[in-house]
C-alpha positions in Angstrom: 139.7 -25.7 -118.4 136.2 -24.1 -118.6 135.8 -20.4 -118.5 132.7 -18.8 -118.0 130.8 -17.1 -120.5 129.6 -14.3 -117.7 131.2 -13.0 -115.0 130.5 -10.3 -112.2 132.4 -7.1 -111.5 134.3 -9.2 -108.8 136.2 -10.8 -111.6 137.3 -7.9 -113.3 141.0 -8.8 -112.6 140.9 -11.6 -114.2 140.9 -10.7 -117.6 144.1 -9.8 -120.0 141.5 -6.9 -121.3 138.1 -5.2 -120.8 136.3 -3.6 -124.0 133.5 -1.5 -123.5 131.7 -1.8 -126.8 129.9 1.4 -125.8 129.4 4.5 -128.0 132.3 7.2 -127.2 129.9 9.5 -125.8 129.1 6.9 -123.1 132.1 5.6 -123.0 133.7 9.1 -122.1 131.1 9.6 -119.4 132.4 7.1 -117.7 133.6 3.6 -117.1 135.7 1.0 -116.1 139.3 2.5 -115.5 141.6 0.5 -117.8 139.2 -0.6 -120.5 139.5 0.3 -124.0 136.5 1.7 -126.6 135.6 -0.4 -128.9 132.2 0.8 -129.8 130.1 -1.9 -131.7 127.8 1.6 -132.5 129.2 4.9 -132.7 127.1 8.0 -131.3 126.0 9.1 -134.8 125.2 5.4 -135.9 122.8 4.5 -132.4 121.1 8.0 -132.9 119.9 6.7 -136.3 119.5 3.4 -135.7 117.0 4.2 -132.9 115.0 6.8 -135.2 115.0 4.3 -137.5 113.3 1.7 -134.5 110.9 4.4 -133.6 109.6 6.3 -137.2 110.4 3.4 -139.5 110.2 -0.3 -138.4 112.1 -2.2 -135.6 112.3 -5.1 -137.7 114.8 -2.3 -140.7 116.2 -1.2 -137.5 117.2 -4.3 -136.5 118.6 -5.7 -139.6 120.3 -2.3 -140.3 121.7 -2.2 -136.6 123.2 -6.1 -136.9 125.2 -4.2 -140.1 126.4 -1.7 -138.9 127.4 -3.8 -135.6 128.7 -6.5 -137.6 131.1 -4.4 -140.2 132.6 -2.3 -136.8 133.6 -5.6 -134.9 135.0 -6.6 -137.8 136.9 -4.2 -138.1 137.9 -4.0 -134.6 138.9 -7.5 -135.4 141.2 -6.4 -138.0 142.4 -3.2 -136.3 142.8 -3.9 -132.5 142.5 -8.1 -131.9 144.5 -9.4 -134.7 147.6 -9.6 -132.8 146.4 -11.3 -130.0 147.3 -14.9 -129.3 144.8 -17.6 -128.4 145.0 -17.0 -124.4 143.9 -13.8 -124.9 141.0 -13.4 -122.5 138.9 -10.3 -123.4 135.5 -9.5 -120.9 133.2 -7.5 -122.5 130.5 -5.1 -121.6 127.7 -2.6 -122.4 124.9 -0.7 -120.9 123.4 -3.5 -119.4 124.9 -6.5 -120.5 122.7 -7.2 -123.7 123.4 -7.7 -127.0 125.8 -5.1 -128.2 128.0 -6.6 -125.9 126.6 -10.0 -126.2 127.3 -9.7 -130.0 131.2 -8.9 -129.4 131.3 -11.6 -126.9 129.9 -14.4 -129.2 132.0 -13.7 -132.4 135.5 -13.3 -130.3 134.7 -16.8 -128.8 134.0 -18.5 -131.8 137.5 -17.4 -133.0 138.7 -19.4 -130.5 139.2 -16.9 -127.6 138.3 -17.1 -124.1 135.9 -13.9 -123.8 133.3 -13.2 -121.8 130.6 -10.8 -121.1 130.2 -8.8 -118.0 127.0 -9.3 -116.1 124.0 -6.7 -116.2 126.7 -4.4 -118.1 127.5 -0.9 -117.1 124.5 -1.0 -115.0 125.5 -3.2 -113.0 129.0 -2.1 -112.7 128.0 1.6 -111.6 125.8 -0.1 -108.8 128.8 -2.3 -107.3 131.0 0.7 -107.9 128.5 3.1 -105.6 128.2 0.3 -102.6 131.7 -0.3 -102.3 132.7 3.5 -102.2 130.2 3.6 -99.4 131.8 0.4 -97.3 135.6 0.5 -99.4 137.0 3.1 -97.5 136.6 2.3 -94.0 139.0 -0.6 -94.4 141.9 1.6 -94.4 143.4 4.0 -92.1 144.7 7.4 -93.4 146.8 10.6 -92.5 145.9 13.5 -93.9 148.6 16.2 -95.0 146.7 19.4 -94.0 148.6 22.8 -94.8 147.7 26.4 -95.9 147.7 27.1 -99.7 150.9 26.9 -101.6 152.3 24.5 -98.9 153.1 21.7 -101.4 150.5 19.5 -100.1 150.4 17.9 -103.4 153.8 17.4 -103.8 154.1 15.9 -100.4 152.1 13.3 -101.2 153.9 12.9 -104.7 157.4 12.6 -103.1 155.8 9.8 -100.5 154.7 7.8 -103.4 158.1 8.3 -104.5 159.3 6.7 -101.0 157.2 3.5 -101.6 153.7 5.1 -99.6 150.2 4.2 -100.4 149.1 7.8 -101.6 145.2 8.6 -102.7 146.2 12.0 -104.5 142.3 13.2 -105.1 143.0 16.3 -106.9 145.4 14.4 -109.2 142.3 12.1 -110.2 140.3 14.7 -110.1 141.9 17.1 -112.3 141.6 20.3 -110.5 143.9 22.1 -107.6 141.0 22.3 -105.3 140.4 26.0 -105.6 138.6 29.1 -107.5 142.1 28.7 -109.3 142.3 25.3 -109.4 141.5 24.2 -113.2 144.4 22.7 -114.9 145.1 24.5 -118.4 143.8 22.4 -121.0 142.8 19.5 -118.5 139.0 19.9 -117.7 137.7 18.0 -114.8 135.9 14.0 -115.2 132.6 13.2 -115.1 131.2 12.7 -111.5 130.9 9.3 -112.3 134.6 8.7 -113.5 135.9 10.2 -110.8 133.8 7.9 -108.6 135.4 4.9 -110.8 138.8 6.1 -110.3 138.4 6.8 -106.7 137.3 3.5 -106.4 140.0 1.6 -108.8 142.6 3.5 -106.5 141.2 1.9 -103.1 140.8 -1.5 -104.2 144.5 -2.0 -104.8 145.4 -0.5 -101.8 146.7 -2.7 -98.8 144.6 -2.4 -95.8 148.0 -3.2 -93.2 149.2 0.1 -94.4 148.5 3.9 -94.1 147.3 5.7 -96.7 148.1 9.0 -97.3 145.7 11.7 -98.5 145.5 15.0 -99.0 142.4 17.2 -96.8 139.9 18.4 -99.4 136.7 19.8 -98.8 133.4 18.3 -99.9 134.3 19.0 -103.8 137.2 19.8 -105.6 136.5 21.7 -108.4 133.0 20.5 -109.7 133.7 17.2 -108.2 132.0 15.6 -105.4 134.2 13.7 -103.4 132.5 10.4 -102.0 130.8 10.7 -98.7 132.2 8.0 -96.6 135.7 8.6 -97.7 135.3 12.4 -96.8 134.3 11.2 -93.3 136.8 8.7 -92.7 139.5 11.3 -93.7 138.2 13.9 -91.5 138.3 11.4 -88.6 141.9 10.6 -89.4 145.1 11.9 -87.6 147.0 14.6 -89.6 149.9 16.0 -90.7 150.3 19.8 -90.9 152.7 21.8 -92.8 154.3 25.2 -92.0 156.1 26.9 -94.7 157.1 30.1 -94.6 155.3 33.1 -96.6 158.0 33.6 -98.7 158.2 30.2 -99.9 154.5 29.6 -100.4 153.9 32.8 -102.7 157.1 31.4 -104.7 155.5 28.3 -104.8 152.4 29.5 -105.9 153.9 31.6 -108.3 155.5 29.2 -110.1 152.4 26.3 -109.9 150.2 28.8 -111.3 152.5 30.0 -114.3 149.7 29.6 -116.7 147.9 32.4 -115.7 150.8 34.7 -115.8 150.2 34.4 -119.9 146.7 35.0 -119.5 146.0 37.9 -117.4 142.4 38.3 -118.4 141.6 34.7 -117.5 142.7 35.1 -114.5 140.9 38.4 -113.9 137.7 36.2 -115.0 138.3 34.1 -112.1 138.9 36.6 -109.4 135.2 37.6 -110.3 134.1 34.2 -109.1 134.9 36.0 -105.7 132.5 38.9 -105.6 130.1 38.8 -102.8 132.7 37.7 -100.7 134.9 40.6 -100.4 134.6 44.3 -101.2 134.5 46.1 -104.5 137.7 47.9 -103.1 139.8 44.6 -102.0 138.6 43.0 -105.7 139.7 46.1 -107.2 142.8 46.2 -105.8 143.4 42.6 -106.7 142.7 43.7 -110.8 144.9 46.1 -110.8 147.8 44.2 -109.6 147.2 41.5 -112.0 147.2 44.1 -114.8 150.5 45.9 -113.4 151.6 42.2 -113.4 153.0 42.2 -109.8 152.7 38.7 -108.8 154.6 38.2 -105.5 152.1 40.7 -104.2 149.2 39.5 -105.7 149.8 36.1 -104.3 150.5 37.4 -100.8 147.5 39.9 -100.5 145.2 36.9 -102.1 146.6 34.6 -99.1 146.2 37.0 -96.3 143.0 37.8 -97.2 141.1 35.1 -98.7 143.0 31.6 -98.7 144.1 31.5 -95.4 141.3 32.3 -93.0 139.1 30.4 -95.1 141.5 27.5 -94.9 142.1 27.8 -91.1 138.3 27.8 -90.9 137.7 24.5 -92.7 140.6 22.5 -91.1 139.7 23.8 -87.8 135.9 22.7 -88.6 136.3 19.8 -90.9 139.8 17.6 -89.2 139.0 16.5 -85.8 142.4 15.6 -84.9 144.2 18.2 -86.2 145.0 19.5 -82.8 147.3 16.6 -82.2 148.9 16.8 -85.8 152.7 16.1 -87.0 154.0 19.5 -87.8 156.3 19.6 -90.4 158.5 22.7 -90.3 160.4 22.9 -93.6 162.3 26.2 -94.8 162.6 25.4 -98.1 159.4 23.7 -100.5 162.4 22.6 -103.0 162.5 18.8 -104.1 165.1 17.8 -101.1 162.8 19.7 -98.6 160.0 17.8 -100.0 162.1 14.2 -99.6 163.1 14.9 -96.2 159.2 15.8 -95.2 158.4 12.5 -96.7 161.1 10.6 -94.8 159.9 12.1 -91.4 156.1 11.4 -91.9 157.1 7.6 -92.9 158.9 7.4 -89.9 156.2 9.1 -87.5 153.6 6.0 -88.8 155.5 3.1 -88.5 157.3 4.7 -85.0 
């Protein structure tokens, strides 16, 4: 059988791995989800070898450049191939499909493996990745779990992945709870452009016969942009809405947002972020509870006076049909609680 020697981003799936022979930096940036670095040129290494191109010759920066490229896929060789069998078939890529990954791609198959090199490169795949999130999510139809802060949205959608739904869990992909308190400790955010990849490597393996469950987001989560024509798809979708009691939400909250509890100060530093929209009184009253440590009423004055009427004003503008939502009652926000609510919303979409 005859493989080919370049393929299109269409073909992706077809290979038992993809190497990005990129520099980390790039490579960190972005690219495709599942692939593994094995940079041909490391940052430090490229930065010299084009000064060299530039201030010396490109002739010494050639023949240092095939060096340098030739001692690190050897050593990838060594340290990351060996143990691969003969069917192994690797695709390869760069930043446009030229010949760092062209190098890679020509000493792998004259080993004797099947690898080839990814057409037009990163380029290329960034392109195909930005027209499909713009046509991609159309093809499905969604719910969307709407809900007031602290109403376990997240873990709704967590415990119907659990019961077998297709779930797009945005904030999980992109790092970040979705609010001014909404960084994960020692988790920072993707780049733009990885998020966009891993938005996209969601959808594509989803089944189009089935629902897909999301949560409602506003235009960014965290520093994240989330992709135009799935934001209007989901706002167009039918919703579920949850109601959990007060009690249960500051709890909730409480215990999701532990990190901060250690780390009064930070969370002072992030209270500030809310200046100019309420008073110096209401901001100051918020400090000093956070110094006194009094959580339960932190939480509860922070809801009743920012989260939820700027929530209520979102949904209401943002989620067209969220007027005719499932409401979801639950007394509790405790694991069985979270099971039954994922039981009932199965059964509303397939009633």
């Amino acid at each position: 059988m005859k493989f080919p020697n370049v393929v299109t981003v269409a073909q992706l799936t077809e290979f038992d791995e993809v190497i990005d022979v990129r520099s980390p930096s790039e490579f960190a940036e972005d690219h495709v989800p599942g692939a593994i670095n094995c940079p041909v040129l490391d940052d430090a290494e490229r930065a010299a070898i084009g000064t060299m191109y530039k201030q010396v010759s490109p002739f010494d920066a050639k023949k240092r450049g095939a060096a340098l490229v030739a001692k690190n896929i050897a050593r990838h060789i060594e340290e990351t191939f060996a143990a691969h069998g003969r069917t192994w078939r690797p695709l390869v890529y760069c930043w446009r499909g030229g010949k760092r990954s062209g190098a890679m791609a020509h000493i792998l198959s004259e080993i004797g493996w099947h690898a080839a090199q990814l057409e037009g490169g990163y380029r290329a795949y960034r392109r195909e990745i930005l027209a499909q999130l713009a046509e991609l999510p159309q093809k499905f139809r969604y719910r969307v779990v709407c809900g007031a802060t602290g109403s376990a949205k997240s873990r709704l959608l967590q415990a119907l992945a659990v019961a077998g739904a297709q779930v797009l869990d945005l904030e999980a992909l992109a790092s970040h709870r979705g609010s001014v308190l909404g960084n994960l400790p020692e988790e920072p955010q993707p780049a733009q452009k990885m998020f966009d990849s891993l938005v996209w490597n969601t959808l594509r393996k989803f089944d189009p016969d089935r629902v897909v469950h999301v949560e409602a987001e506003s235009k960014k989560i965290g520093q994240l942009q989330v992709p135009d024509a799935l934001l209007a798809c989901m706002r167009a979708s039918p919703c579920v809405l949850i109601e959990a009691p007060l009690a249960e939400r500051v709890a909730f909250l409480v215990d999701e947002y532990e990190h901060f509890l250690g780390d009064p100060q930070d969370l002072k530093t992030k209270l500030e972020c809310l200046t100019g929209l309420h008073s110096k009184d209401t901001l100051a009253r918020w400090m000093s509870l956070v110094q006194q440590g009094q959580w339960d009423e932190l939480v509860a004055d922070l809801l009743a006076n920012h989260y939820d009427p700027a929530y209520h004003r979102a949904t209401l503008k943002n989620f067209e049909q969220l007027a005719q939502a499932q409401v979801l009652r639950p007394a509790k926000l405790d694991a069985a609680s979270l099971a039954h609510m994922a039981a009932q919303v199965i059964a509303e979409v397939q009633a």
